[in-house]
Residue, then its C-alpha position, 0 to 999 in steps of 0.5 A: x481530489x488529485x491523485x497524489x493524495x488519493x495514493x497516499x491515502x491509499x498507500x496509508x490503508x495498505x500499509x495499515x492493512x498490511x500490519x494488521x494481517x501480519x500480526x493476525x495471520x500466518x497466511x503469506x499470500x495474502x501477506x505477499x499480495x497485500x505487499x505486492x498492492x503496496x508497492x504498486x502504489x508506492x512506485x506510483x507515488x514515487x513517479x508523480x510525488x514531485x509533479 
């Protein structure tokens, strides 16, 4: 598997990771590590989505 899907799945499980824990919890540093993680791979994503 190439790594521009790895990252959209990757990108998807953080992103479904980051909605659950938001609705569930009031802990913000997980909230913001959880964002943090996302936004890593959606800069990753963005650097090789046309490649």
């Amino acid at each position: 598997m190439n790594n521009k899907v790895e990252l959209e799945k990757q990108i998807e499980k953080l992103r479904l990771k980051l909605y659950e824990v938001f609705q569930q919890s009031s802990n913000k540093e997980e909230i913001i590590s959880i964002s943090q993680l996302l936004d890593e791979a959606l800069n990753s994503y963005e650097k090789i989505k046309d490649k």
